[in-house]
mmCIF file of the N, C-alpha and C atoms, coordinates in Angstrom:
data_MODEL
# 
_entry.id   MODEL 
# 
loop_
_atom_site.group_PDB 
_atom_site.id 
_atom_site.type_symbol 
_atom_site.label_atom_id 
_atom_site.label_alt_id 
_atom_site.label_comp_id 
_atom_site.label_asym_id 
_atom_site.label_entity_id 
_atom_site.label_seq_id 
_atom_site.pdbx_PDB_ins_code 
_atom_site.Cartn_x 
_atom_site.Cartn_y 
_atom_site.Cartn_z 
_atom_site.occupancy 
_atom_site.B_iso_or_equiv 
_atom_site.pdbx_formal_charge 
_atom_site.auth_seq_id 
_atom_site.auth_comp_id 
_atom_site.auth_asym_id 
_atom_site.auth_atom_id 
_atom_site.pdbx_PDB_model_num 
ATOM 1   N N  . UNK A 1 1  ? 0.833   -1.194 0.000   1.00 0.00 ? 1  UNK A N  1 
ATOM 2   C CA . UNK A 1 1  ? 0.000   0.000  0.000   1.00 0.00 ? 1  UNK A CA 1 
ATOM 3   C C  . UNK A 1 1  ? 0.877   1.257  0.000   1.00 0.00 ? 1  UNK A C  1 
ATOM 4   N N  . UNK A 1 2  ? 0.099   2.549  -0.609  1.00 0.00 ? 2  UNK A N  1 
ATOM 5   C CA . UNK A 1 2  ? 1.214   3.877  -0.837  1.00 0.00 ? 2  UNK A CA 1 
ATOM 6   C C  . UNK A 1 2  ? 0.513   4.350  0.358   1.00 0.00 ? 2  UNK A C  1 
ATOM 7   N N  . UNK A 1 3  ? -0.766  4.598  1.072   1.00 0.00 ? 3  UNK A N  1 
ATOM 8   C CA . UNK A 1 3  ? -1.617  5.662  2.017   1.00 0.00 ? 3  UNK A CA 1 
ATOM 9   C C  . UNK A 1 3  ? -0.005  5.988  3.119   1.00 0.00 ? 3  UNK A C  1 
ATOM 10  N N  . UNK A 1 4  ? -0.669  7.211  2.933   1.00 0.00 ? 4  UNK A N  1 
ATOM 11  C CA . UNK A 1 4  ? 0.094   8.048  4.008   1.00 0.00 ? 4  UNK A CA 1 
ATOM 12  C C  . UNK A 1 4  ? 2.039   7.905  3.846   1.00 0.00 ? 4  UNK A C  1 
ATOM 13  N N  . UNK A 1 5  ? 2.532   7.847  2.663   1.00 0.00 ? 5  UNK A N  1 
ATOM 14  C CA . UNK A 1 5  ? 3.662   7.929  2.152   1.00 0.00 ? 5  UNK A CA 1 
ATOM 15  C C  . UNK A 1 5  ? 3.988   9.234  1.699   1.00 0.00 ? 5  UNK A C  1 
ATOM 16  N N  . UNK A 1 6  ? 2.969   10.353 1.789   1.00 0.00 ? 6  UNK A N  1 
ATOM 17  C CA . UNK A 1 6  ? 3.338   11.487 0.718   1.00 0.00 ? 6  UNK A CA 1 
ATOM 18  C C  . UNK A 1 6  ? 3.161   11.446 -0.844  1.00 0.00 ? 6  UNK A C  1 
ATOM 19  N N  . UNK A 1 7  ? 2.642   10.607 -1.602  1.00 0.00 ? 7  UNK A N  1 
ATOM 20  C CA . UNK A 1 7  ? 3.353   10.433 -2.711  1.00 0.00 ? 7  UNK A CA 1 
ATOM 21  C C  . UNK A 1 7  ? 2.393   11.515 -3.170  1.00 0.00 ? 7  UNK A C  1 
ATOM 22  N N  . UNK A 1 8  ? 1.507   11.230 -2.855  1.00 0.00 ? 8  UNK A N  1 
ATOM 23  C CA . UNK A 1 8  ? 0.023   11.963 -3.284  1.00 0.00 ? 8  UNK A CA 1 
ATOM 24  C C  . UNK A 1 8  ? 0.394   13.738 -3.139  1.00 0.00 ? 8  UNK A C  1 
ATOM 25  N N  . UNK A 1 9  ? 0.823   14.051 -1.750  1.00 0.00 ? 9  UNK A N  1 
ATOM 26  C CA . UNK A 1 9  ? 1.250   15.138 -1.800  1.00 0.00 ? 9  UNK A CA 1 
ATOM 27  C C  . UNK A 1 9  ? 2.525   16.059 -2.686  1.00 0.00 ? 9  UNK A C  1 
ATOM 28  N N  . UNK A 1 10 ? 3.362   15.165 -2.922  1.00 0.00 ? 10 UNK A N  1 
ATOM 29  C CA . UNK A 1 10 ? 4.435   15.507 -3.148  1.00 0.00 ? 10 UNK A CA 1 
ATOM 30  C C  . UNK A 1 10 ? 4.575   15.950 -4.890  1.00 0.00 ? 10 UNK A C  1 
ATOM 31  N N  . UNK A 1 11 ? 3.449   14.783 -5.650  1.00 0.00 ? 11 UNK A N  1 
ATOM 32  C CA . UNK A 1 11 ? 2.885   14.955 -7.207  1.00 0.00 ? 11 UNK A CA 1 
ATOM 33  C C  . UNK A 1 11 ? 1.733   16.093 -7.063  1.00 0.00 ? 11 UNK A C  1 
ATOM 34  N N  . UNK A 1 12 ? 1.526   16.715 -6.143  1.00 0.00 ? 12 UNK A N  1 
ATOM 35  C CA . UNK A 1 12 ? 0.412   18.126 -6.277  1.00 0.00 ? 12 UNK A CA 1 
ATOM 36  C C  . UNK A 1 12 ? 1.597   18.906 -6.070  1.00 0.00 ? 12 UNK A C  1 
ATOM 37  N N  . UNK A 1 13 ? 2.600   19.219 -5.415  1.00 0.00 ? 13 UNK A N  1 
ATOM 38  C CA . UNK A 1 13 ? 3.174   20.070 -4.876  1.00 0.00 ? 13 UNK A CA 1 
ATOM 39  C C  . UNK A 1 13 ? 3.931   20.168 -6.301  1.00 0.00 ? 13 UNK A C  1 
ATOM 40  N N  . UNK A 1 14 ? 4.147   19.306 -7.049  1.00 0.00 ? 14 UNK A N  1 
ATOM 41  C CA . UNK A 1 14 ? 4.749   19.607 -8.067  1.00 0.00 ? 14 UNK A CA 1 
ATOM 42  C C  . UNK A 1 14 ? 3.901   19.939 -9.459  1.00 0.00 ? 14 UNK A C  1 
ATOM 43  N N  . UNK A 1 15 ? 2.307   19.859 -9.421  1.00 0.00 ? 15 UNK A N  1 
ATOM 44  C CA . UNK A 1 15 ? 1.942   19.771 -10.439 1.00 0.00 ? 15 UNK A CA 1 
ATOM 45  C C  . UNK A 1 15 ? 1.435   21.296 -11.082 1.00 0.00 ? 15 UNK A C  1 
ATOM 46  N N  . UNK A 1 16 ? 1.857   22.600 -10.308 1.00 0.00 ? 16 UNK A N  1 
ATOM 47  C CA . UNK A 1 16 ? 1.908   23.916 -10.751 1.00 0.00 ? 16 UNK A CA 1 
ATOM 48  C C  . UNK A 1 16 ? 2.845   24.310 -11.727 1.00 0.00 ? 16 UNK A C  1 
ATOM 49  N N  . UNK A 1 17 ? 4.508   23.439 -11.764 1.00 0.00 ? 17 UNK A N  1 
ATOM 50  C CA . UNK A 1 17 ? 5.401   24.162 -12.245 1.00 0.00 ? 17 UNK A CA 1 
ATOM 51  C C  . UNK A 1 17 ? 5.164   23.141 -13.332 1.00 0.00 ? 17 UNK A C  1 
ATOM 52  N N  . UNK A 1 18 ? 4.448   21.743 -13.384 1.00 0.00 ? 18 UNK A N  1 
ATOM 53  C CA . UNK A 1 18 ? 4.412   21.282 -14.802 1.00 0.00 ? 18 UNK A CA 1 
ATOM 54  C C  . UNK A 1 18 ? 3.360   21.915 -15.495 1.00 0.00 ? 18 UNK A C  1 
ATOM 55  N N  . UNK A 1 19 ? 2.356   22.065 -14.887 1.00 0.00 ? 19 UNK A N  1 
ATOM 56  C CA . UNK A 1 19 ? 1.540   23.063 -15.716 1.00 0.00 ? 19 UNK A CA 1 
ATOM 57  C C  . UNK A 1 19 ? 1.605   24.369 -16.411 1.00 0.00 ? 19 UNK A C  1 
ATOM 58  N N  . UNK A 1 20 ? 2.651   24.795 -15.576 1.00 0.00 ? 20 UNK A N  1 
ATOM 59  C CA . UNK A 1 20 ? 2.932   26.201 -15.938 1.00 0.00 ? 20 UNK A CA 1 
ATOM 60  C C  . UNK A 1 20 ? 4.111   25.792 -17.184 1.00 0.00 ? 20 UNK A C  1 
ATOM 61  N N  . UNK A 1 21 ? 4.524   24.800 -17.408 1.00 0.00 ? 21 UNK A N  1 
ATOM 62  C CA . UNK A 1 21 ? 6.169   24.501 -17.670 1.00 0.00 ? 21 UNK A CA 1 
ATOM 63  C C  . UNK A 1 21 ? 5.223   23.979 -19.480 1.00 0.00 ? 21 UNK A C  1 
ATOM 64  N N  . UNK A 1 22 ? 4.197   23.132 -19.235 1.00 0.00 ? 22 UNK A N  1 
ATOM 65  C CA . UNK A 1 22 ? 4.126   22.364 -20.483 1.00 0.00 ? 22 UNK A CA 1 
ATOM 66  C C  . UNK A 1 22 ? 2.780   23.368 -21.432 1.00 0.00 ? 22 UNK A C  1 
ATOM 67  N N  . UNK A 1 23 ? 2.479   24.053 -20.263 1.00 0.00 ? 23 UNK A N  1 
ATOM 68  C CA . UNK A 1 23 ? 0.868   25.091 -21.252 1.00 0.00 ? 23 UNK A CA 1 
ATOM 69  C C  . UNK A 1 23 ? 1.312   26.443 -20.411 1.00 0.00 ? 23 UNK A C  1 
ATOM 70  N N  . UNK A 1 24 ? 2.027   26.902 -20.849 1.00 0.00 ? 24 UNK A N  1 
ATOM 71  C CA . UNK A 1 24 ? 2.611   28.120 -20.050 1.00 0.00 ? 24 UNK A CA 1 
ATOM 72  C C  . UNK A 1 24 ? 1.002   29.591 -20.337 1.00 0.00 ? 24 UNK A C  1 
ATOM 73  N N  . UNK A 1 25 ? -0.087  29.080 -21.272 1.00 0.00 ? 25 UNK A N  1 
ATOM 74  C CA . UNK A 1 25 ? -1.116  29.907 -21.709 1.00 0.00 ? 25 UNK A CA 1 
ATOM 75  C C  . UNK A 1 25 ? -2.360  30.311 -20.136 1.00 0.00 ? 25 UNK A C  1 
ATOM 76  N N  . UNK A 1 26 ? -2.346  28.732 -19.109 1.00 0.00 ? 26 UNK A N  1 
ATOM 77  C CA . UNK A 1 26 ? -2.495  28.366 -18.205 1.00 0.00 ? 26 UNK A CA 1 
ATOM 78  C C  . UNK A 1 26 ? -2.761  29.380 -17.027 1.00 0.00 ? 26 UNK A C  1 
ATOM 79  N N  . UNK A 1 27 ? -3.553  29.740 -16.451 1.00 0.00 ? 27 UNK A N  1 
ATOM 80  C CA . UNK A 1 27 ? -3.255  30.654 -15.382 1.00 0.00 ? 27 UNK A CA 1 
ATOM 81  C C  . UNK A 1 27 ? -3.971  29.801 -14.324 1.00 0.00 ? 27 UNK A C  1 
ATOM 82  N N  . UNK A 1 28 ? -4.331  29.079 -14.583 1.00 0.00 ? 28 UNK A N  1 
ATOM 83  C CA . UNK A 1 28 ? -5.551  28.472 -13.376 1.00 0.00 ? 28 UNK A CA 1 
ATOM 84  C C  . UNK A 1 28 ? -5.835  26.659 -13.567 1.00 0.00 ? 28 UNK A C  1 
ATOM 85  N N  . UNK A 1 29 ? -5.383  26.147 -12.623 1.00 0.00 ? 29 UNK A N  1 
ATOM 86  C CA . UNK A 1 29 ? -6.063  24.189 -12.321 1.00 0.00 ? 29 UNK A CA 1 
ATOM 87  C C  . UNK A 1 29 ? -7.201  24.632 -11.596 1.00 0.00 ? 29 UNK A C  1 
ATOM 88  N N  . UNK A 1 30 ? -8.402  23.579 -12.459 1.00 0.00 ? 30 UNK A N  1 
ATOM 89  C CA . UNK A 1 30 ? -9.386  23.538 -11.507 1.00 0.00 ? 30 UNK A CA 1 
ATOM 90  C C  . UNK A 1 30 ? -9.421  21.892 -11.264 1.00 0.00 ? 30 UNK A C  1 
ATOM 91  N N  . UNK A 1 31 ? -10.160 21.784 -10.346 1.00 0.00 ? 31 UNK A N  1 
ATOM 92  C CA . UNK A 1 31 ? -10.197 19.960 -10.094 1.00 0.00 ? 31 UNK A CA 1 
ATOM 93  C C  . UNK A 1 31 ? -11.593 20.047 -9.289  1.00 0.00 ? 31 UNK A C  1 
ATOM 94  N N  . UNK A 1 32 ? -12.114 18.978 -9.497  1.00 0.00 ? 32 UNK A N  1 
ATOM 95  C CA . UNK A 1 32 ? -13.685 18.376 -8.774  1.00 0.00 ? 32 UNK A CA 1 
ATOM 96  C C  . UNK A 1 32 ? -13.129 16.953 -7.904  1.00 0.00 ? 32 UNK A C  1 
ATOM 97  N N  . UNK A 1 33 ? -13.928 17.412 -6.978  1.00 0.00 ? 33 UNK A N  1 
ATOM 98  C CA . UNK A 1 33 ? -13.464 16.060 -5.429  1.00 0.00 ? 33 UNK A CA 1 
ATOM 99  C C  . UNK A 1 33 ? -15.090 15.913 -4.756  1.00 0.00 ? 33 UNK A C  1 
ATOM 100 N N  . UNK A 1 34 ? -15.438 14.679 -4.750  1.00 0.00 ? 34 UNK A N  1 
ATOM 101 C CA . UNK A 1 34 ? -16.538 14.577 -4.351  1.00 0.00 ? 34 UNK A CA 1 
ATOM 102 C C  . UNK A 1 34 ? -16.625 15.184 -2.571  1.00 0.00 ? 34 UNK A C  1 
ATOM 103 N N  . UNK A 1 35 ? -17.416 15.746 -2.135  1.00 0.00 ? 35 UNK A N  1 
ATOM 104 C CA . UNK A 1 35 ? -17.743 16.388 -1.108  1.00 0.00 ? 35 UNK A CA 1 
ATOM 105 C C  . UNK A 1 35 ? -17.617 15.180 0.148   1.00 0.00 ? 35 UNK A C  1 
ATOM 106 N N  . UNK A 1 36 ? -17.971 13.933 -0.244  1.00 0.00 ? 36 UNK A N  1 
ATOM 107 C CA . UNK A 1 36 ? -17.732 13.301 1.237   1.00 0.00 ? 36 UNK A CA 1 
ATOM 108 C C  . UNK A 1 36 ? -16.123 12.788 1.153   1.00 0.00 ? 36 UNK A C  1 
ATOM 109 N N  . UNK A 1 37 ? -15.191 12.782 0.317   1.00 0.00 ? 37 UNK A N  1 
ATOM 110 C CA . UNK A 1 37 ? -13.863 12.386 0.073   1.00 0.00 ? 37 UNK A CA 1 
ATOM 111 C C  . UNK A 1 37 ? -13.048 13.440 0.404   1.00 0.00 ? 37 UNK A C  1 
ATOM 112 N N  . UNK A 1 38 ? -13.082 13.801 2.298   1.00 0.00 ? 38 UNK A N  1 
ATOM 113 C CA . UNK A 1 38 ? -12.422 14.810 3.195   1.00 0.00 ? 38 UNK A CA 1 
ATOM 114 C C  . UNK A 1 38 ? -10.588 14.946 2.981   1.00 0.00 ? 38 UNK A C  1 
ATOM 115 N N  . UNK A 1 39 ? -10.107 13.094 3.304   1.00 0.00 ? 39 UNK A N  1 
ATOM 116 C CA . UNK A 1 39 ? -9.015  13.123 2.664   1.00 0.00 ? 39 UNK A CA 1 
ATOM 117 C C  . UNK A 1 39 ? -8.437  14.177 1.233   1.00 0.00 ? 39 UNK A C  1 
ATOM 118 N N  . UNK A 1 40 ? -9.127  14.169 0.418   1.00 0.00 ? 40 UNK A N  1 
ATOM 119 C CA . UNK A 1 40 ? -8.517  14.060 -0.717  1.00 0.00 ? 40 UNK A CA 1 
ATOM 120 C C  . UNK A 1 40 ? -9.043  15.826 -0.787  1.00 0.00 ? 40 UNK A C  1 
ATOM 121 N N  . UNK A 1 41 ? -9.676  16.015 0.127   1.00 0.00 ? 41 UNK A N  1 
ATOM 122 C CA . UNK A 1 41 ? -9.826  17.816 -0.342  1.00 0.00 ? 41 UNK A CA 1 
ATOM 123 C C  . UNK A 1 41 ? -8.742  18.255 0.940   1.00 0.00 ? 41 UNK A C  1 
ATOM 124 N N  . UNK A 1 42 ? -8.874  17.956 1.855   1.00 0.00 ? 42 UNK A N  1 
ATOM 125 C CA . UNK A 1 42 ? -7.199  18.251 2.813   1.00 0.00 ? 42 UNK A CA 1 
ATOM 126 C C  . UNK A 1 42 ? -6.492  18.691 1.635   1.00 0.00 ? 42 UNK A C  1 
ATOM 127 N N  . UNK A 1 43 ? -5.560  17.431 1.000   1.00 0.00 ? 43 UNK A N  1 
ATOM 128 C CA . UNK A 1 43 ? -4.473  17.144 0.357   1.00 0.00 ? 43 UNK A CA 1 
ATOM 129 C C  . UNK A 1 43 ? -4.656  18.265 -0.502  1.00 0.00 ? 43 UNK A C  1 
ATOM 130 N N  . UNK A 1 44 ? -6.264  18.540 -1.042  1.00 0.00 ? 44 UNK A N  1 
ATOM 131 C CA . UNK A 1 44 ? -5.751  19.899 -2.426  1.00 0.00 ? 44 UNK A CA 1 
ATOM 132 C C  . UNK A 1 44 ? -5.635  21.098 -1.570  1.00 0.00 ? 44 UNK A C  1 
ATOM 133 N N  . UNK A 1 45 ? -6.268  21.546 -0.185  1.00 0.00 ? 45 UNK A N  1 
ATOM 134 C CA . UNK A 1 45 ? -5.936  22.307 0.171   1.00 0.00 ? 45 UNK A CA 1 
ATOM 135 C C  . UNK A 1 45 ? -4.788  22.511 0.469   1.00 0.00 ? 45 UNK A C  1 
ATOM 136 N N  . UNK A 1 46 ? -4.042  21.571 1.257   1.00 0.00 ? 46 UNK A N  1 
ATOM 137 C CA . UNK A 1 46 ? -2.799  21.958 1.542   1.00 0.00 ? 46 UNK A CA 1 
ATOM 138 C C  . UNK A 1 46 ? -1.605  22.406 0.809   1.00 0.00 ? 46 UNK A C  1 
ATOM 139 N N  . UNK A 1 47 ? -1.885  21.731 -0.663  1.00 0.00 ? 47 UNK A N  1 
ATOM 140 C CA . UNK A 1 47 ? -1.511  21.758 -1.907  1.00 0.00 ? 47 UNK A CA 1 
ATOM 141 C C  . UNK A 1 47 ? -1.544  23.146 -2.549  1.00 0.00 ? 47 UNK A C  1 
ATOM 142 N N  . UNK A 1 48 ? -2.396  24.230 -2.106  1.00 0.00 ? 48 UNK A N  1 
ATOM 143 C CA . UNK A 1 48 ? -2.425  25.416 -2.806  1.00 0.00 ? 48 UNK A CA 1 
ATOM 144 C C  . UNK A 1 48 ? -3.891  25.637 -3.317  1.00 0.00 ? 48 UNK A C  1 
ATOM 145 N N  . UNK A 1 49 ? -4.635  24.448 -3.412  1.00 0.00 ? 49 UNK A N  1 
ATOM 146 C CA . UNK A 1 49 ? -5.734  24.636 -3.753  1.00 0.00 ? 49 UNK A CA 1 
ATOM 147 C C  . UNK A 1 49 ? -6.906  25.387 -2.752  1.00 0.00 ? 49 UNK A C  1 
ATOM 148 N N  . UNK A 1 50 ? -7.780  26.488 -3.603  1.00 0.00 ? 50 UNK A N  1 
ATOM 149 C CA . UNK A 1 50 ? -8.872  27.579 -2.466  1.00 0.00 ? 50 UNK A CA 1 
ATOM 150 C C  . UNK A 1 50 ? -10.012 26.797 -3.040  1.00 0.00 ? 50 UNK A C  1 
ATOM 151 N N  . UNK A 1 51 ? -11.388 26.666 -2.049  1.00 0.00 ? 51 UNK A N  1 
ATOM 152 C CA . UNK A 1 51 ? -12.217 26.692 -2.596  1.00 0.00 ? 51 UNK A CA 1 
ATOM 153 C C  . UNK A 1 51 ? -13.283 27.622 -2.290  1.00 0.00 ? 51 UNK A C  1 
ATOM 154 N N  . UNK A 1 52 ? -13.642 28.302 -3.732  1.00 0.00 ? 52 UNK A N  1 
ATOM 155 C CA . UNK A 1 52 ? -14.492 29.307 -3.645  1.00 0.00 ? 52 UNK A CA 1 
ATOM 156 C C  . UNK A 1 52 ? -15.762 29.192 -3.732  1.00 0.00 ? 52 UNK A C  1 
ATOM 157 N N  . UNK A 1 53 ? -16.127 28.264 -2.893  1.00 0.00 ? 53 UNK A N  1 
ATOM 158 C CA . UNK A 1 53 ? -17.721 27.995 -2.936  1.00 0.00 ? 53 UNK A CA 1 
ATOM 159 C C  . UNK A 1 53 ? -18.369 27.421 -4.210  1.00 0.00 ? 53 UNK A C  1 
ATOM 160 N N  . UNK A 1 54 ? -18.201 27.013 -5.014  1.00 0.00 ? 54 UNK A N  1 
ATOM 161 C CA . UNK A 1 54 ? -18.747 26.498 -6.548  1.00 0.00 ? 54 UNK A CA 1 
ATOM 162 C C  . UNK A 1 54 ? -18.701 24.913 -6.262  1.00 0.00 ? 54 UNK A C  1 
ATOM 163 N N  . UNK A 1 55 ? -19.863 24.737 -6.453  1.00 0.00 ? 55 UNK A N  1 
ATOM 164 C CA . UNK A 1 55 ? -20.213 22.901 -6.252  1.00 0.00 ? 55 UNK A CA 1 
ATOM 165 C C  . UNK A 1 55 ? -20.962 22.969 -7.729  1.00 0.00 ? 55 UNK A C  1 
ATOM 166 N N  . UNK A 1 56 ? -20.965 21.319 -8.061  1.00 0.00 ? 56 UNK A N  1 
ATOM 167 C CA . UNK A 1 56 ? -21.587 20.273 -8.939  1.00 0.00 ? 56 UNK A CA 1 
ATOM 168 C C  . UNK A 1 56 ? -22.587 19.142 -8.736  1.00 0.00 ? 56 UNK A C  1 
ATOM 169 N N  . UNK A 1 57 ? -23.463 18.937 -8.798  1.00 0.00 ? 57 UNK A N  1 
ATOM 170 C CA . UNK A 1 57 ? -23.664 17.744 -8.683  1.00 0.00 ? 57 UNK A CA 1 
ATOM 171 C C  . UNK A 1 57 ? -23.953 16.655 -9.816  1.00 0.00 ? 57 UNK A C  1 
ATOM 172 N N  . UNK A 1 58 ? -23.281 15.602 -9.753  1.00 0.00 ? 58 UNK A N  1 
ATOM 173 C CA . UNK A 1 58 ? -23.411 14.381 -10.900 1.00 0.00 ? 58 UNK A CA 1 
ATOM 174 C C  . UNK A 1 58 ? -23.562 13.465 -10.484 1.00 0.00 ? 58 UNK A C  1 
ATOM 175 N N  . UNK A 1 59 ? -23.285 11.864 -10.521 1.00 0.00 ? 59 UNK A N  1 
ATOM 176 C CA . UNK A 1 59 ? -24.034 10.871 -10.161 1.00 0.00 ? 59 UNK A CA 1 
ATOM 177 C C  . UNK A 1 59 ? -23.547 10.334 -8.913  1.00 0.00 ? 59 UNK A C  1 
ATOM 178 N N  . UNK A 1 60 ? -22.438 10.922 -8.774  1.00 0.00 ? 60 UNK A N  1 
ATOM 179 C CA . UNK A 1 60 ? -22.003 10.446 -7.389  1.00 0.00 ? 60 UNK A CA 1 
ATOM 180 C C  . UNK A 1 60 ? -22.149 11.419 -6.365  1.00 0.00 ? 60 UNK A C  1 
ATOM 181 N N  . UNK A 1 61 ? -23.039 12.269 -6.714  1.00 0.00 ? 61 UNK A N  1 
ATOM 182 C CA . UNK A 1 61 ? -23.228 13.461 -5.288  1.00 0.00 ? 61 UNK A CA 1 
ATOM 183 C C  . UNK A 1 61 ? -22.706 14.618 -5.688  1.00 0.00 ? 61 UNK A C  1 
ATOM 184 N N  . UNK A 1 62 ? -22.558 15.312 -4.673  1.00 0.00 ? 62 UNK A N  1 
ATOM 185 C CA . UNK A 1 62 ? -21.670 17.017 -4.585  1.00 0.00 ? 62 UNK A CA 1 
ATOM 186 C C  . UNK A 1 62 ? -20.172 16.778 -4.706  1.00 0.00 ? 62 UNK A C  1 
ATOM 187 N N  . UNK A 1 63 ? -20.110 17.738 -5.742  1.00 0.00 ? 63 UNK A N  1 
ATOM 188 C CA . UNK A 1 63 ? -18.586 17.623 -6.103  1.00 0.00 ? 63 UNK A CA 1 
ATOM 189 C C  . UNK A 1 63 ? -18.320 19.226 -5.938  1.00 0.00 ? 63 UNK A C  1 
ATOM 190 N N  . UNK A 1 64 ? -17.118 19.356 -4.919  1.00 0.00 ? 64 UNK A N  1 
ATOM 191 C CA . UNK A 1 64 ? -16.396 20.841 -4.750  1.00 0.00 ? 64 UNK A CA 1 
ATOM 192 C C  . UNK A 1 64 ? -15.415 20.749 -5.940  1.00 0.00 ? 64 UNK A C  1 
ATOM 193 N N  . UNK A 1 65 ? -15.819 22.406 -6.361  1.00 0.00 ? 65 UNK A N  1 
ATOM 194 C CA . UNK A 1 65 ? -14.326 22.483 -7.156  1.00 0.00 ? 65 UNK A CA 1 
ATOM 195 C C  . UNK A 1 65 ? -13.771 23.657 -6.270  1.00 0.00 ? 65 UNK A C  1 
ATOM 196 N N  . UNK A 1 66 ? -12.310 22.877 -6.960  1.00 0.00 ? 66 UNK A N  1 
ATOM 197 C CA . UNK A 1 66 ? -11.781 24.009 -6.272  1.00 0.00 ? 66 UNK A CA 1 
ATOM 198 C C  . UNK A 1 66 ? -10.665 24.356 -7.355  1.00 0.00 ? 66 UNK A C  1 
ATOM 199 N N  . UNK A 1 67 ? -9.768  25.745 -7.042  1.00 0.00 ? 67 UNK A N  1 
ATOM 200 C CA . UNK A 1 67 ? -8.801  26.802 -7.901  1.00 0.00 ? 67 UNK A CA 1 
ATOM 201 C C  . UNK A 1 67 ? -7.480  26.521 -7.492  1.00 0.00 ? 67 UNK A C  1 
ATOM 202 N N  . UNK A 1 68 ? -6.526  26.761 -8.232  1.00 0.00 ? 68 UNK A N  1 
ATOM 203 C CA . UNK A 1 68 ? -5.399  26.644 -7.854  1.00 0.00 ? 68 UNK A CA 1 
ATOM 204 C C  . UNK A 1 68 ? -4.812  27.657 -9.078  1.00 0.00 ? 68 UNK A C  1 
ATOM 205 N N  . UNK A 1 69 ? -4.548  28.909 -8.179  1.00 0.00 ? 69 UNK A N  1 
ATOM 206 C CA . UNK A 1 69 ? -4.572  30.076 -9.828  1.00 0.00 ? 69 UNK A CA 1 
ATOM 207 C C  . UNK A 1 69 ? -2.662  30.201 -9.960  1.00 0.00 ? 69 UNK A C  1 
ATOM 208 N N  . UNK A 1 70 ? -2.219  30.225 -11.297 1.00 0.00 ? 70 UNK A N  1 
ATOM 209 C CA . UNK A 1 70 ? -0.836  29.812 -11.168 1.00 0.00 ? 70 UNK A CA 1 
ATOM 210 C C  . UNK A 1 70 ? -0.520  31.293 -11.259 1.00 0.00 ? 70 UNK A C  1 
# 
């Protein structure tokens, strides 16, 4: 098992300067995380990711998006 190794963190922490590096046109990642998957919205927060209040819903429930403006 990888849980709780970082790996997860460590490929967000890096995934601004590839974005910025391979679509330099880019000013902004958005990403959708289903609302009961707490883990995995931590990780984008801590990551740089804000969320500005904007939800979805599709078949699996409420999905937060959230910004990560480069």
């Amino acid at each position: 098992m990888h849980h709780g190794k970082g790996y997860a963190k460590k490929a967000m922490l890096l995934l601004p300067a590839f974005v910025s590096g391979y679509f330099p046109w880019c000013d902004e990642i958005i990403l959708a995380v289903n609302h009961l998957n707490i883990r995995a919205k931590h990780l984008y927060m801590k990551s740089g990711f804000l969320d500005k209040g904007r939800r979805r819903f599709g078949p699996l429930g409420e999905q937060l998006i959230l910004h990560h403006f480069l």
